[in-house]
Backbone of each chain as ProteinMPNN parsed JSONL, in Angstrom:
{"seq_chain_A": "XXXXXXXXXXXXXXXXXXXXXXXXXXXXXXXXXXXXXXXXXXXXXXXXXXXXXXXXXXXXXXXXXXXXXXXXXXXXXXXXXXXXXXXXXX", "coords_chain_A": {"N_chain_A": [[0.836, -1.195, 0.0], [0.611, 2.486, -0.82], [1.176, 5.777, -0.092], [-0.253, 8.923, -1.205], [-0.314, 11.653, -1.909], [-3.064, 13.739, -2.864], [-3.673, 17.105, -4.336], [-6.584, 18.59, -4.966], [-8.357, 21.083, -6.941], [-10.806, 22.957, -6.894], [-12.831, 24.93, -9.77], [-14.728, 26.94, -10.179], [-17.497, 27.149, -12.838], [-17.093, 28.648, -16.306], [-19.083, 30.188, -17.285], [-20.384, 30.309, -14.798], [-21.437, 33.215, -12.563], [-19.058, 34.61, -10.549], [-19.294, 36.263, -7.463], [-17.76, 35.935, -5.159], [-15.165, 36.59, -6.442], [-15.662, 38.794, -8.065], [-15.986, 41.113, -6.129], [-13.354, 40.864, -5.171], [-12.028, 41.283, -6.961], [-12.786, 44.218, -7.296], [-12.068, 45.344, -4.658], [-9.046, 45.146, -4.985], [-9.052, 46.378, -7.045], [-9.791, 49.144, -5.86], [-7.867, 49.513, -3.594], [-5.962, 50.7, -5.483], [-4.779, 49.071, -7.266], [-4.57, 48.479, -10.364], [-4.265, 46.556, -12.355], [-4.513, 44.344, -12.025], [-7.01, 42.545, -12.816], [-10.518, 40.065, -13.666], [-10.804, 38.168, -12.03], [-10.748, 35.037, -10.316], [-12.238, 32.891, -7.675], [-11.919, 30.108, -6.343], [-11.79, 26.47, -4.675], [-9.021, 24.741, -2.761], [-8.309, 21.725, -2.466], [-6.027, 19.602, -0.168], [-5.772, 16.126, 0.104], [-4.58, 13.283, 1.935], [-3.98, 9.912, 0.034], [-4.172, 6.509, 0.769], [-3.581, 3.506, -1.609], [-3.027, 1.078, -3.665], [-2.086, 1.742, -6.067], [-1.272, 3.988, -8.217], [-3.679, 4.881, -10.594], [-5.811, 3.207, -8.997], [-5.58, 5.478, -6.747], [-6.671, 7.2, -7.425], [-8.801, 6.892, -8.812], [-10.426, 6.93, -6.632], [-10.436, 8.985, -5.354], [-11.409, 10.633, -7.306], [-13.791, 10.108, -6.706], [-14.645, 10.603, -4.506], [-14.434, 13.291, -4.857], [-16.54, 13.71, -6.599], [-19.06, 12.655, -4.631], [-19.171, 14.377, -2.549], [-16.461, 16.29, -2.356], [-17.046, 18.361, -4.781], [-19.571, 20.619, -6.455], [-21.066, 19.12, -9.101], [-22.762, 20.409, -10.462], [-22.55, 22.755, -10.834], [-19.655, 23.176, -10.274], [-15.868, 22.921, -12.205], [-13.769, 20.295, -11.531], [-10.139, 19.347, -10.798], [-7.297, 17.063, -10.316], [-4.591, 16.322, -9.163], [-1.618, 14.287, -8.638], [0.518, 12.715, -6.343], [2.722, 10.812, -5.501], [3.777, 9.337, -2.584], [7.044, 9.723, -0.817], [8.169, 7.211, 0.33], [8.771, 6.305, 4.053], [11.961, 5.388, 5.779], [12.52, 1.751, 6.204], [11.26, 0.023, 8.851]], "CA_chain_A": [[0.0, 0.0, 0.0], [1.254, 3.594, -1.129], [0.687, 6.906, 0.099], [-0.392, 9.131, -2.54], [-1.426, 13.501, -1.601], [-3.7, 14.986, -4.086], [-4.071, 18.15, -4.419], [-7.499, 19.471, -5.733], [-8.647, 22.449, -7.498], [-12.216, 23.27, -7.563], [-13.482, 26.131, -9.688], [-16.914, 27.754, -11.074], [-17.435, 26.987, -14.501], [-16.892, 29.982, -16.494], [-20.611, 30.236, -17.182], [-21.39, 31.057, -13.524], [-20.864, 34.419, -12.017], [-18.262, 34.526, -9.476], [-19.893, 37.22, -6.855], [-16.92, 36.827, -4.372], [-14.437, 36.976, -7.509], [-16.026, 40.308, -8.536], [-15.885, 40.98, -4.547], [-12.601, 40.898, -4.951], [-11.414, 42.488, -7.729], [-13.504, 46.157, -6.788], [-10.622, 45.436, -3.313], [-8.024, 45.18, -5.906], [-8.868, 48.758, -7.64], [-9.618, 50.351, -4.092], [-6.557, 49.396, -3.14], [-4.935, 50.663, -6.269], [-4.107, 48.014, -7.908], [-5.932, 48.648, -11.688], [-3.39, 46.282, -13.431], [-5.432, 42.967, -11.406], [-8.731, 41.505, -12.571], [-10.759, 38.931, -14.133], [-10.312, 37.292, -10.371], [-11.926, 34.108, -9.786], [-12.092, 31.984, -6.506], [-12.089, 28.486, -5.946], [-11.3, 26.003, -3.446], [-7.415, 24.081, -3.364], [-7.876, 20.494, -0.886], [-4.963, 18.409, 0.313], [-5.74, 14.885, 0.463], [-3.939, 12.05, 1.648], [-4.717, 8.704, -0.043], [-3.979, 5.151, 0.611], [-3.835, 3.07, -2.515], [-2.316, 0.303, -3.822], [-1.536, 1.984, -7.019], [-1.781, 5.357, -8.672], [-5.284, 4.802, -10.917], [-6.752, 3.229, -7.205], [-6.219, 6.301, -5.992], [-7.028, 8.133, -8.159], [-10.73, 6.43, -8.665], [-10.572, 7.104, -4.754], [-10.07, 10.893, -5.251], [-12.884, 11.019, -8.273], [-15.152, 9.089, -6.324], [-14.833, 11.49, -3.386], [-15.25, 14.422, -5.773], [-18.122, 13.62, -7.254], [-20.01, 12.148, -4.172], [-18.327, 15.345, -1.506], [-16.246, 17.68, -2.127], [-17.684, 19.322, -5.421], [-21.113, 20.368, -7.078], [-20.622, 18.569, -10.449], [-23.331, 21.214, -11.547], [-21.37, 24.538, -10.692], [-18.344, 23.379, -10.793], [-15.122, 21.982, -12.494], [-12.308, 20.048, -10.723], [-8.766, 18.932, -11.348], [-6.73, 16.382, -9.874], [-3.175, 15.967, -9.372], [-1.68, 13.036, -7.505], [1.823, 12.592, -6.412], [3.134, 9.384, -4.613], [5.035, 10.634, -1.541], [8.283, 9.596, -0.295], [8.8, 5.934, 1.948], [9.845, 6.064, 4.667], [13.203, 3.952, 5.85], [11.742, 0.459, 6.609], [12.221, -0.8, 10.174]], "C_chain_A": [[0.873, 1.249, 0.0], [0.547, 4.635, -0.797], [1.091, 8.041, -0.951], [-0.782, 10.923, -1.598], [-1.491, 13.779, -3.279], [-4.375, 15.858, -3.674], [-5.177, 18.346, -5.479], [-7.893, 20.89, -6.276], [-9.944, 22.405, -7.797], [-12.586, 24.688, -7.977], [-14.801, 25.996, -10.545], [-16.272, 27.204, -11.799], [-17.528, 28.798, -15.051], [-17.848, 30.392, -16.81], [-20.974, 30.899, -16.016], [-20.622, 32.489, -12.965], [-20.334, 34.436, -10.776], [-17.935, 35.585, -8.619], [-18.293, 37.281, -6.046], [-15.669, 36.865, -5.212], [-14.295, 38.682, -7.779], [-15.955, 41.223, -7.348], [-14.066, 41.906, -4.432], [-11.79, 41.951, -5.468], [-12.159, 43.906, -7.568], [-12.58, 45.721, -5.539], [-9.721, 45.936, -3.732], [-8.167, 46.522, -6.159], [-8.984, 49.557, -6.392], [-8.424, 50.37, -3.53], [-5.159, 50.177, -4.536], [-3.602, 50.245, -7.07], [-5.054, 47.232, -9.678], [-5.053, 47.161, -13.068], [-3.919, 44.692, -13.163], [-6.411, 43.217, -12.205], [-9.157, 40.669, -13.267], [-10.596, 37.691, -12.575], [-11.616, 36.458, -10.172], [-11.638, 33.042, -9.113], [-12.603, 30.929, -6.34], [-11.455, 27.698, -4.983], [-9.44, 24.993, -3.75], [-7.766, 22.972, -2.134], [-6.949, 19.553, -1.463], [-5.478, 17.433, 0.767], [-4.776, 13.806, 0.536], [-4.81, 10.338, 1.686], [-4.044, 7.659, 0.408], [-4.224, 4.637, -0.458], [-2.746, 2.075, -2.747], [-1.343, 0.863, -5.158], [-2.323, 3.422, -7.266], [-3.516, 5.484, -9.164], [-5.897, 4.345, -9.703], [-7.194, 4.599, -7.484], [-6.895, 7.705, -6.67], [-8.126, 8.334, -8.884], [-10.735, 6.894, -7.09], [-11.226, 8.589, -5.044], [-11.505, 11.182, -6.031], [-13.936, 10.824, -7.783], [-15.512, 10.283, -4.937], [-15.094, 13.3, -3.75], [-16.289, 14.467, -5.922], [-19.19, 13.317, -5.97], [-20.363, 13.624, -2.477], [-18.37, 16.286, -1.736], [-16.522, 18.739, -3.615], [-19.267, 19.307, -5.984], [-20.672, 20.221, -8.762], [-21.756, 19.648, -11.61], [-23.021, 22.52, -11.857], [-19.648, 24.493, -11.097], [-17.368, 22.432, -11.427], [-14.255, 21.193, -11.478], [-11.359, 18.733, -11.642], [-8.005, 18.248, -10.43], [-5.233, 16.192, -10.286], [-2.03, 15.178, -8.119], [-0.05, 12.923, -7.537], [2.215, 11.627, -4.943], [4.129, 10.27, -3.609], [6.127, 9.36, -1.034], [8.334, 8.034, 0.827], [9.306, 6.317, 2.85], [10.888, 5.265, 5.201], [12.205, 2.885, 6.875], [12.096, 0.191, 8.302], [12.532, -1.898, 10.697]], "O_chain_A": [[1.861, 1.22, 0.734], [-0.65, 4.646, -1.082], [2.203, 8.197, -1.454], [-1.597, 10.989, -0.677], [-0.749, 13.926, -4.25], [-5.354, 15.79, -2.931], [-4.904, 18.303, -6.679], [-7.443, 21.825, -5.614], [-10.323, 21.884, -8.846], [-12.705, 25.588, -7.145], [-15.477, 25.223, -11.224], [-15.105, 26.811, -11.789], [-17.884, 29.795, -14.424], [-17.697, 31.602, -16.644], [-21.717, 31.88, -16.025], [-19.408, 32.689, -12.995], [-21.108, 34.28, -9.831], [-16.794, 36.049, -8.63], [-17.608, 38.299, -6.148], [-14.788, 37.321, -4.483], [-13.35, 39.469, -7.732], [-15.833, 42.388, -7.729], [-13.715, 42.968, -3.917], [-11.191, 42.917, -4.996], [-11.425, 44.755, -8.075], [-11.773, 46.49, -6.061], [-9.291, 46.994, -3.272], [-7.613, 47.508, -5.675], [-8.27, 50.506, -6.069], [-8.022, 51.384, -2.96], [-3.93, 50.147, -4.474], [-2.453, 50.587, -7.349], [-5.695, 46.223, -9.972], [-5.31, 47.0, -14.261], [-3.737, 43.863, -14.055], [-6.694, 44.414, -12.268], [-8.216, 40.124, -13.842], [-10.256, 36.509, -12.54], [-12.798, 36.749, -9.986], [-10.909, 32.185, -9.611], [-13.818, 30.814, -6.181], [-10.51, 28.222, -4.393], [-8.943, 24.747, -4.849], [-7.536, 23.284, -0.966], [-6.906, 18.956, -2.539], [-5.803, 17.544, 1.949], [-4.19, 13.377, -0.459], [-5.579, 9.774, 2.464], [-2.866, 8.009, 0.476], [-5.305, 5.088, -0.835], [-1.675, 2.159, -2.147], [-0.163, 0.541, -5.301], [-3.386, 3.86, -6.825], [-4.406, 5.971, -8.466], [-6.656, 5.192, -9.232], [-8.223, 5.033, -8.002], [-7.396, 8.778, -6.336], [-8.498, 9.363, -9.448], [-11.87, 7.319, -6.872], [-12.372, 9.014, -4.895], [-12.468, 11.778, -5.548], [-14.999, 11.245, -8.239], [-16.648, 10.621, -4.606], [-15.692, 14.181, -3.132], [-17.051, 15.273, -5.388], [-20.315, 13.749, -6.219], [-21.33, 13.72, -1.721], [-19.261, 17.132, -1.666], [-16.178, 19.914, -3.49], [-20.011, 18.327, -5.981], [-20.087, 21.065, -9.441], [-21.735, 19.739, -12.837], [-23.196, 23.184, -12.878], [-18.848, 25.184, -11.729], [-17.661, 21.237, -11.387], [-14.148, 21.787, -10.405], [-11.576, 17.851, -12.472], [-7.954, 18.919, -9.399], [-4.791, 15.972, -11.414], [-1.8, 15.577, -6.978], [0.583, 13.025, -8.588], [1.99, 11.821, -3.749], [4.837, 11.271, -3.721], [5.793, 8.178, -0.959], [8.552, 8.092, 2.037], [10.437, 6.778, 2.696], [10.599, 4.084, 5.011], [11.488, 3.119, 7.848], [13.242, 0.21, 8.752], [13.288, -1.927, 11.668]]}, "seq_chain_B": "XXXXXXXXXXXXXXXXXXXXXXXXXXXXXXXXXXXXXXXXXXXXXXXXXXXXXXXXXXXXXXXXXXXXXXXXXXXXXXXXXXXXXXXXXX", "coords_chain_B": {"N_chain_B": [[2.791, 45.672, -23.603], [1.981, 42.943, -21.686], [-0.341, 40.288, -20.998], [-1.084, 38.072, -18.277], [-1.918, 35.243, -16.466], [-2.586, 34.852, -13.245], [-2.264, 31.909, -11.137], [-3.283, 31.451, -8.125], [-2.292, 30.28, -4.891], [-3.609, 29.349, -2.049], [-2.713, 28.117, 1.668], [-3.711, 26.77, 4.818], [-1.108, 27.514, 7.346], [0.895, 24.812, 8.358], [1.313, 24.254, 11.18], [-1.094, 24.905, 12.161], [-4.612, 24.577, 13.138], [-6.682, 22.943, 11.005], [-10.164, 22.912, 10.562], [-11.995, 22.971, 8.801], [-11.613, 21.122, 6.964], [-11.051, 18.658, 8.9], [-13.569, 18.599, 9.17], [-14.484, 18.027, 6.649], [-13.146, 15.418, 6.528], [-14.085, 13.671, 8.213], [-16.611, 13.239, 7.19], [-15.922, 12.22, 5.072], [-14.881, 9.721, 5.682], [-17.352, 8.842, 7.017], [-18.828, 8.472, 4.394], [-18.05, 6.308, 3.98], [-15.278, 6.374, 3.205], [-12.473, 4.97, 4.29], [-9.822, 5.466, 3.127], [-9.147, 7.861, 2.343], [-7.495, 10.578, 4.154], [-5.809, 13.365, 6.559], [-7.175, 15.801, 5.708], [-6.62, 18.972, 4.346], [-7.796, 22.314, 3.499], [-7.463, 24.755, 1.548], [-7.346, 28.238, -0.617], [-8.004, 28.719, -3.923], [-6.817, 30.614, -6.251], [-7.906, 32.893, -9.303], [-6.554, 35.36, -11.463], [-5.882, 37.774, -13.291], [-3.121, 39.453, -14.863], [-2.053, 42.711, -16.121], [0.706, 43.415, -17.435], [4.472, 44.726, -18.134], [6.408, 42.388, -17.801], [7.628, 39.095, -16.505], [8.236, 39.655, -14.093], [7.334, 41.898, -12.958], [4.927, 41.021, -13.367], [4.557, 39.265, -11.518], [5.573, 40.476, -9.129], [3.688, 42.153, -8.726], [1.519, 40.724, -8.23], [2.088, 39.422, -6.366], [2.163, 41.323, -3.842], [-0.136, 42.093, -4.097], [-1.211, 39.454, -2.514], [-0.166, 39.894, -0.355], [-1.313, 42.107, 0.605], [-3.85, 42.004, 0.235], [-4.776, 39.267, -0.463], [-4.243, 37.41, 1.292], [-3.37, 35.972, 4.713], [-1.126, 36.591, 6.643], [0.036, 35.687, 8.93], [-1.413, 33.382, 9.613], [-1.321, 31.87, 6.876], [0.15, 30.079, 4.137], [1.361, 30.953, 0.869], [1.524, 30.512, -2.977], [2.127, 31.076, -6.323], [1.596, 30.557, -9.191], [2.885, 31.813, -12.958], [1.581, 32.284, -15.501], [2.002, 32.723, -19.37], [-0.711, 34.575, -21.097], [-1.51, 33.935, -24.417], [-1.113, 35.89, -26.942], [-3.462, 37.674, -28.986], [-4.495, 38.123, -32.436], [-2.69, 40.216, -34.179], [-4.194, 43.568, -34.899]], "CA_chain_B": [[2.317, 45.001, -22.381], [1.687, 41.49, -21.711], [-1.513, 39.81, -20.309], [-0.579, 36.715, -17.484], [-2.806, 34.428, -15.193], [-1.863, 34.13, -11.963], [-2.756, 30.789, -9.836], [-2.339, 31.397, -6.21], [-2.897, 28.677, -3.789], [-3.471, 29.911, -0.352], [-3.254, 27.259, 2.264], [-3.453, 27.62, 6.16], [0.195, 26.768, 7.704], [1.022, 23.373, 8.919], [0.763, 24.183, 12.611], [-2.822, 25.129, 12.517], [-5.704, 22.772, 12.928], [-7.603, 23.037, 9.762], [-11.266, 22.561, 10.868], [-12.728, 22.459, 7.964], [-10.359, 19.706, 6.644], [-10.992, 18.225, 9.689], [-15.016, 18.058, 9.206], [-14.46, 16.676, 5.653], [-12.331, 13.81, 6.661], [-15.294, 12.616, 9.441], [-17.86, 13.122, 6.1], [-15.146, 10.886, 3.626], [-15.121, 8.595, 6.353], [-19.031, 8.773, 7.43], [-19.246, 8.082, 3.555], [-16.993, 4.884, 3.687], [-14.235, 6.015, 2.115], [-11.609, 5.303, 4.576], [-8.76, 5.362, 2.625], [-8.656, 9.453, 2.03], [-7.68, 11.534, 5.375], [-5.375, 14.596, 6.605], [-7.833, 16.746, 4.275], [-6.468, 20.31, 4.205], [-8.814, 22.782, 2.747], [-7.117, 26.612, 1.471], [-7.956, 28.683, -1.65], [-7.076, 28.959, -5.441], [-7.023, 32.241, -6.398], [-6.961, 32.889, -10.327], [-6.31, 36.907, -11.144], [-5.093, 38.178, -14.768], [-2.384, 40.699, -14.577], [-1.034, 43.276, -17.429], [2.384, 43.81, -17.195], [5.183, 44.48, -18.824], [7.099, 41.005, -17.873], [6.847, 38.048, -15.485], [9.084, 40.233, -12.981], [6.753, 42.877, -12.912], [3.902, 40.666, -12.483], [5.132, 38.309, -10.239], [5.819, 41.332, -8.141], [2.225, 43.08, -8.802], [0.518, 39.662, -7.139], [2.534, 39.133, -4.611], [2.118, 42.477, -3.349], [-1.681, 41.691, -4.081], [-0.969, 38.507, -1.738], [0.144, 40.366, 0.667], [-2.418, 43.4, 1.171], [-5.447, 41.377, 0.164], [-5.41, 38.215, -0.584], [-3.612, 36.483, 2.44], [-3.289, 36.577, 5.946], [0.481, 36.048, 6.513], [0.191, 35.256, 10.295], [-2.013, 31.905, 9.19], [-1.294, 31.201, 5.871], [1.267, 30.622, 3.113], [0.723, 31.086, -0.581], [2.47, 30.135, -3.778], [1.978, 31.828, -7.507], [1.931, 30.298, -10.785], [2.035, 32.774, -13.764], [1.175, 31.908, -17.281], [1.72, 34.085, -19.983], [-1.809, 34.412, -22.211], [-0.984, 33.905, -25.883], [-1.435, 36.883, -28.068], [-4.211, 37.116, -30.037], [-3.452, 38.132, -33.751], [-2.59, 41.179, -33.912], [-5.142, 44.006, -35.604]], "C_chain_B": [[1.561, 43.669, -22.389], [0.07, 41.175, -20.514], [-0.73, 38.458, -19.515], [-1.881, 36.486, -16.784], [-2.164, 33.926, -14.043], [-2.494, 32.905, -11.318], [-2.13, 30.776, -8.812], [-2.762, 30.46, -5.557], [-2.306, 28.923, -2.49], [-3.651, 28.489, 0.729], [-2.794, 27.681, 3.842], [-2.08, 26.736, 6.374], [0.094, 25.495, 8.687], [0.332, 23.026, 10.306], [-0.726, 24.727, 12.802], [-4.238, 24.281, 12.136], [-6.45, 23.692, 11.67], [-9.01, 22.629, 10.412], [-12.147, 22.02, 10.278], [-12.32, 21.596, 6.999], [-10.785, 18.881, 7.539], [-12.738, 17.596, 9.486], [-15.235, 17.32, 7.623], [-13.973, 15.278, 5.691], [-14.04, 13.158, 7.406], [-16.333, 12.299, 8.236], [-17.22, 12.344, 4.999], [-15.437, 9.79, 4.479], [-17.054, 7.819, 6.825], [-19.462, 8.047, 5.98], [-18.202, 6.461, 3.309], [-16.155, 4.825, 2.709], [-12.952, 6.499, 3.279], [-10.449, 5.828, 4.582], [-7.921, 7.284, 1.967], [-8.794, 9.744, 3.942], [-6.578, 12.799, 5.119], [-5.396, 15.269, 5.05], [-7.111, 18.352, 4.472], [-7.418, 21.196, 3.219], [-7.919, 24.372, 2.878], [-8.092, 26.898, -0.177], [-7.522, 28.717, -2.449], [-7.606, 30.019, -5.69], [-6.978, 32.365, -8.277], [-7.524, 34.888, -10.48], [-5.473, 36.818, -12.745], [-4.349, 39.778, -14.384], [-2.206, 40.936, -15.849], [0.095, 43.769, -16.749], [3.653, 44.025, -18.027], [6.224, 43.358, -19.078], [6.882, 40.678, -16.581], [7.102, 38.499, -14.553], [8.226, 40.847, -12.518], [5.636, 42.289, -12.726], [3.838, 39.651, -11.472], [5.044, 39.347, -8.612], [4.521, 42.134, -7.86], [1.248, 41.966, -7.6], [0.861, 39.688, -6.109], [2.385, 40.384, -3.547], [0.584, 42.369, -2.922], [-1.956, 40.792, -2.658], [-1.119, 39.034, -0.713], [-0.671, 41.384, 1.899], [-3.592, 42.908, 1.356], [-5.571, 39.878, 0.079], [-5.293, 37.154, 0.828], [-3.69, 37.009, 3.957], [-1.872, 35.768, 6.162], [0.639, 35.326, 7.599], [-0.212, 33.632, 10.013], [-1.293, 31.297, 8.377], [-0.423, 31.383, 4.901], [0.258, 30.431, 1.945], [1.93, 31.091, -1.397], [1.932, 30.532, -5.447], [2.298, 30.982, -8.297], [1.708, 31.829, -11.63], [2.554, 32.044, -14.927], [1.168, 32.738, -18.049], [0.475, 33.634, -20.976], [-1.174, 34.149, -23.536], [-1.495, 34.832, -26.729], [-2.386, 36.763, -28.669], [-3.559, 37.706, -31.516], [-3.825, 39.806, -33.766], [-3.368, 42.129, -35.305], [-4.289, 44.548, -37.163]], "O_chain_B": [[0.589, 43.461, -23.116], [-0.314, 41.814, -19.535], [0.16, 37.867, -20.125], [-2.739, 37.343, -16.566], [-1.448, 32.939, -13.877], [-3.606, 33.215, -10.892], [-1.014, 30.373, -8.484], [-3.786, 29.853, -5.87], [-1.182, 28.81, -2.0], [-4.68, 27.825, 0.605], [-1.939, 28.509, 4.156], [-1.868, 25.643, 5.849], [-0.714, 25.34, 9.603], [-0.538, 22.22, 10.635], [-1.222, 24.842, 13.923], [-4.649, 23.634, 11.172], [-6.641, 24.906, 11.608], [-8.776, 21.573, 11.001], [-12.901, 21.105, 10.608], [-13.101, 21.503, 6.052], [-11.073, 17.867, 6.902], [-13.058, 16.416, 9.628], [-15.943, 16.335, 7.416], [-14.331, 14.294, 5.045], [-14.816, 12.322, 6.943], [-16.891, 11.202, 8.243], [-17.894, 11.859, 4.091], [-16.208, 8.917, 4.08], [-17.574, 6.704, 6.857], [-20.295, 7.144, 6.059], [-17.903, 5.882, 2.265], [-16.01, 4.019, 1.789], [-12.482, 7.633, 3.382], [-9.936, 6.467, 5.501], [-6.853, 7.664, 1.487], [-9.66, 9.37, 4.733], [-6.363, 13.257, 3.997], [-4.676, 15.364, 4.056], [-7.848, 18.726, 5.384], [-7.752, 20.684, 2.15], [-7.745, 24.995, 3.925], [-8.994, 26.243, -0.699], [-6.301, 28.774, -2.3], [-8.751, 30.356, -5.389], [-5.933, 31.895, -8.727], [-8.428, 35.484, -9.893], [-4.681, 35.962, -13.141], [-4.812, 40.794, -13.867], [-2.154, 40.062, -16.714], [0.239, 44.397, -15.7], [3.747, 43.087, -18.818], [6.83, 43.242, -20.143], [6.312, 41.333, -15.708], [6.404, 38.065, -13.636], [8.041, 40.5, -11.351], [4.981, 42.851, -11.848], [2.894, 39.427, -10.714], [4.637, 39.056, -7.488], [4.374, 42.717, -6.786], [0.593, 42.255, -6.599], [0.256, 39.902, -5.059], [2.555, 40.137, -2.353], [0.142, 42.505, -1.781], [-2.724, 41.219, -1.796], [-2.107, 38.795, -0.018], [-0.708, 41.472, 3.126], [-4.337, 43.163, 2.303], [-6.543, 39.336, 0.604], [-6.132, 36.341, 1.216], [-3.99, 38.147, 4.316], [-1.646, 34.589, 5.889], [1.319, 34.306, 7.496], [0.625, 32.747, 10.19], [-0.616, 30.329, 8.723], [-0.071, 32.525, 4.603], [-0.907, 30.04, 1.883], [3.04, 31.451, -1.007], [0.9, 29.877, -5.599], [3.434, 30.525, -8.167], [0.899, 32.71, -11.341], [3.596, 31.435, -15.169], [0.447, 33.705, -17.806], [0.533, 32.567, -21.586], [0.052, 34.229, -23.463], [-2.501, 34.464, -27.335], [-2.502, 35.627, -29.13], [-2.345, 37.743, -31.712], [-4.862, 40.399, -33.469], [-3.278, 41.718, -36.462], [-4.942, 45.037, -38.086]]}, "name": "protein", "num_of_chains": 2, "seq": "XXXXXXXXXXXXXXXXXXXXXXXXXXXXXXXXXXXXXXXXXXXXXXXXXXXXXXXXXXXXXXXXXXXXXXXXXXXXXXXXXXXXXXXXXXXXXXXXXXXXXXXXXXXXXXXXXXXXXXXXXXXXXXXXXXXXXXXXXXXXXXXXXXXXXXXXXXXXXXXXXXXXXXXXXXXXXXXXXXXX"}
């Protein structure tokens, strides 16, 4: 068994209007900063998996997307999976 | 002057309990999917800068980072920038 962290990325679809995006950027120009915008916020989760193998976990991760941590009708998400490090055996 | 996309990825620092990381794991697990835990939950940020080069907007976000987007005491953050691709010129 292998330990696997994926990092997620959930955002809007570019279809939906991204209120605390637009939120943001009117901060940005108040602050005087006119050279920002187009700003749009989404979520970033750290998971660690168990898996025997990369695809496992990586049905793991989809499966916990889809059923969790996003709305498959608002938004996209992206997966990126990286096997971590053994440690020395004892 | 160049168009870029920044991707920031705000996450809270190590030493601080994540909570809401903490209430997704009990809801992966509640859903019987043992095999995902230490969930971390921060933000992806995306933000289009003009600039005259990556220096200059590298330095425009992070500044951004700094005033607005982050809270430094909590949380680190880490920048991608992308340069857009030209469109064809008029």
């Amino acid at each position: 068994m292998k330990t696997y962290t994926a990092s997620i990325t959930v955002t809007l679809r570019r279809a939906i209007l991204d209120v605390q995006g637009k939120a943001v950027e009117h901060a940005l120009h108040s602050l005087h900063m006119p050279a920002l915008g187009s700003v749009r916020i989404g979520k970033h989760i750290e998971v660690e998996v168990q898996a025997p193998d990369t695809d496992t976990a990586n049905d793991l991760v989809m499966d916990a997307c889809k059923k969790l941590l996003t709305n498959p009708v608002m938004e996209d998400f992206h997966i990126a999976l990286v096997e971590k490090a053994a440690g020395v055996p004892a």
